[in-house]
C-alpha positions in Angstrom: 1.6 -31.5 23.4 -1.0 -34.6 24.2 -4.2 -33.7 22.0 -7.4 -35.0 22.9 -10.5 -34.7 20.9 -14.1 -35.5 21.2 -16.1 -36.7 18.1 -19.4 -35.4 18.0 -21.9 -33.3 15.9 -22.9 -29.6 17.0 -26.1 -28.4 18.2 -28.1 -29.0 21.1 -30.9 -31.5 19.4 -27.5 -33.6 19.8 -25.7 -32.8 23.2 -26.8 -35.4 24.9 -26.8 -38.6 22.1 -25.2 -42.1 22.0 -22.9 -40.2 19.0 -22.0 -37.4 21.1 -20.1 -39.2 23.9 -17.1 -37.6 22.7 -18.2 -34.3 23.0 -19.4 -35.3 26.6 -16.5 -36.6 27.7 -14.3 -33.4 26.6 -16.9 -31.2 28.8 -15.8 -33.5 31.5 -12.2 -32.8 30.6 -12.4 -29.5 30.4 -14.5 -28.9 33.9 -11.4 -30.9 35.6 -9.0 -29.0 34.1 -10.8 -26.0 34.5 -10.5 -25.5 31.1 -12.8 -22.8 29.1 -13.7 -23.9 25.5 -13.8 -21.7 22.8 -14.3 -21.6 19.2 -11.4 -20.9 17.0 -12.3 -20.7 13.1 -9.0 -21.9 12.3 -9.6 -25.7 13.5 -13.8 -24.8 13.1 -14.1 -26.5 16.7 -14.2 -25.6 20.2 -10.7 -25.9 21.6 -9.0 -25.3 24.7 -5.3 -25.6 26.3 -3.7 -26.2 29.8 -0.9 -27.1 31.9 -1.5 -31.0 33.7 1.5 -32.1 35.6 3.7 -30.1 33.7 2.2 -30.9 30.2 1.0 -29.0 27.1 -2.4 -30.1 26.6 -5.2 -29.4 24.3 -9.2 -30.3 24.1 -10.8 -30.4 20.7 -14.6 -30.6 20.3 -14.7 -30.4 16.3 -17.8 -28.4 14.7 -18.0 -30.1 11.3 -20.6 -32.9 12.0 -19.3 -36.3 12.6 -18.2 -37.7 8.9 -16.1 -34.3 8.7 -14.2 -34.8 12.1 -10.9 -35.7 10.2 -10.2 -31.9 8.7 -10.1 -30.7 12.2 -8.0 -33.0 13.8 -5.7 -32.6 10.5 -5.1 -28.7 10.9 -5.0 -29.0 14.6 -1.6 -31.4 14.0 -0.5 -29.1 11.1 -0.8 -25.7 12.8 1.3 -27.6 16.3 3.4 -29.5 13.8 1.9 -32.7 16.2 2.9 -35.9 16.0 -0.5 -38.7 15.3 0.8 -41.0 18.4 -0.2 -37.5 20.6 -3.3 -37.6 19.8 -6.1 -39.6 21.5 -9.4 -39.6 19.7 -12.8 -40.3 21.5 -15.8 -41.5 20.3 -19.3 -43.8 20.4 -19.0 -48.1 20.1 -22.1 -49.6 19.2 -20.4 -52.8 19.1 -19.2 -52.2 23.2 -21.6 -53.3 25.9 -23.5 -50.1 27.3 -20.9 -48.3 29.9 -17.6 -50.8 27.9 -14.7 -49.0 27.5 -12.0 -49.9 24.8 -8.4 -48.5 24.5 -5.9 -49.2 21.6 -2.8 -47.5 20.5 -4.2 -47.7 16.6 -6.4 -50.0 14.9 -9.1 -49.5 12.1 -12.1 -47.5 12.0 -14.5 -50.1 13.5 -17.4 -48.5 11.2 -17.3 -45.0 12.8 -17.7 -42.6 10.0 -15.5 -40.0 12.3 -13.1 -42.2 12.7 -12.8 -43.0 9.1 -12.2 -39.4 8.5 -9.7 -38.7 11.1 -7.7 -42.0 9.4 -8.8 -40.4 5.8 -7.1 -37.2 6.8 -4.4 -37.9 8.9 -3.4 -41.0 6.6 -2.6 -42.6 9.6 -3.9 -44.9 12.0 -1.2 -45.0 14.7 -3.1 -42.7 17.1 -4.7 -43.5 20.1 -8.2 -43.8 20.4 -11.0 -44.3 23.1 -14.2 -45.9 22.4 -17.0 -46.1 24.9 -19.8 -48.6 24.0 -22.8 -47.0 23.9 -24.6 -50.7 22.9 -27.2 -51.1 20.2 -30.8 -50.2 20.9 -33.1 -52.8 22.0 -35.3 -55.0 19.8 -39.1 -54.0 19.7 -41.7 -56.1 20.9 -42.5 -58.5 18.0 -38.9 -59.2 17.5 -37.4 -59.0 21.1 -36.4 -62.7 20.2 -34.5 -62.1 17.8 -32.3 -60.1 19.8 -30.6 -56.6 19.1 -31.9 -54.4 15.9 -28.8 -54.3 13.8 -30.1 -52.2 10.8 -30.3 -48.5 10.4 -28.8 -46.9 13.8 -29.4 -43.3 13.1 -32.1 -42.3 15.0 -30.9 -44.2 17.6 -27.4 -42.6 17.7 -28.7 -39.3 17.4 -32.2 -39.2 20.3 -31.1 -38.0 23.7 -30.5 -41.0 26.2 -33.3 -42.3 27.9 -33.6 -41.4 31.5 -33.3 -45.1 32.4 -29.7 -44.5 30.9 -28.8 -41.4 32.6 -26.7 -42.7 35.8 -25.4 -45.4 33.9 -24.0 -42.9 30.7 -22.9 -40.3 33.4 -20.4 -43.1 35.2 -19.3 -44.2 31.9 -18.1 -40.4 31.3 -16.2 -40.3 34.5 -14.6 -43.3 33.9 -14.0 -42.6 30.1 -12.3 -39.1 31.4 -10.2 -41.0 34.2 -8.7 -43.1 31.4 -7.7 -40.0 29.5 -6.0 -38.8 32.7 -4.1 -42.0 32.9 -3.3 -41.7 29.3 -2.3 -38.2 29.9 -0.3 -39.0 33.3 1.2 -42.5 32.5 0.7 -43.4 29.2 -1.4 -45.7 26.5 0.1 -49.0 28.2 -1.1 -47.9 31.7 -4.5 -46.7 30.3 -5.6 -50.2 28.4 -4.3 -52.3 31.3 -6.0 -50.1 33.7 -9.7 -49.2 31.8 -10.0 -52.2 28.5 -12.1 -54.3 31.1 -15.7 -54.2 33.2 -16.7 -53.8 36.3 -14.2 -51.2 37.5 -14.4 -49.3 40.6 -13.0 -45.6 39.8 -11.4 -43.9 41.7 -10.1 -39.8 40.2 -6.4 -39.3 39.8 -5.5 -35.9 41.5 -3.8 -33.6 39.1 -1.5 -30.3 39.6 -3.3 -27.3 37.0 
């Protein structure tokens, strides 16, 4: 069964924040798939399975805040006796251009506290992961020169896009849940090649619920 799960933190002060793009995403998933997400208490996250093509899959949304997100995707492998290289993980970039999207069959945790934890508690890093860049918020006035703030990113992760941002995030979203289609449908190869570079023109792969 291909497992893919969105890293995010519950609550609606956070639905709609750079560190919630997982989540987002996942939504996306589920509303192609026609996919209805519910909580189970035995992974503490919004989960939800269907048939695609003739495959077992499942959507995760975990509910233990972001820096928790690897005891869910843990007992989610240990109750379907999973495999790590079945699982695709999705989550925030600061370090990808706004809209970027980034595919890689395993790697380290970049700095995402999430994906620290899911490494942490899978001990494992062979799993696929998405990343979609989310950028780094702009430099106020007095320092524009300087270029982008790198310090503290918390508020910035955590306030609702900007309306400037809205059409921009909401293509990133499509694309970022086309690639996990591809994923799904042809495999990790097929989804790097197709989705690790700008400018892309999508266009939906039809699927058979």
């Amino acid at each position: 069964m291909k497992t893919l799960v969105g890293l995010g933190n519950p609550g609606r002060r956070y639905h709609f924040s750079p560190h919630n793009i997982g989540f987002l995403v996942i939504d996306k998933l589920a509303e192609d798939f026609k996919v209805r997400l519910t909580k189970k208490l035995r992974f503490n996250a919004l989960t939800g399975k269907s048939v695609v093509d003739g495959q077992n899959i499942l959507l995760a949304k975990p509910f233990t805040y972001m820096n928790l997100s690897g005891q869910t995707v843990a007992k989610i492998l240990r109750f379907y006796k999973a495999d790590p290289v079945e699982i695709m993980i999705i989550c925030d970039d600061v370090n990808l251009g706004f809209g970027r999207l980034r595919i890689r069959r395993k790697g380290s945790e970049g700095g995402h506290k999430g994906m620290r934890s899911v490494i942490e508690h899978l001990k494992a890093s062979d799993f696929a992961r998405l990343r979609v860049g989310v950028g780094l918020p702009e430099a106020d006035t007095a320092k524009k020169a300087e270029g982008p703030l790198k310090g503290d990113l918390t508020d910035y992760l955590l306030t609702p896009f900007k309306k400037s941002k809205i059409k921009q995030i909401d293509s990133s979203i499509l694309a970022a849940a086309e690639a996990c289609k591809v994923w799904i449908k042809e495999g990790i190869d097929a989804a790097m090649n197709k989705f690790n570079k700008s400018g892309l023109r999508i266009k939906p792969l039809r699927f058979k619920n």
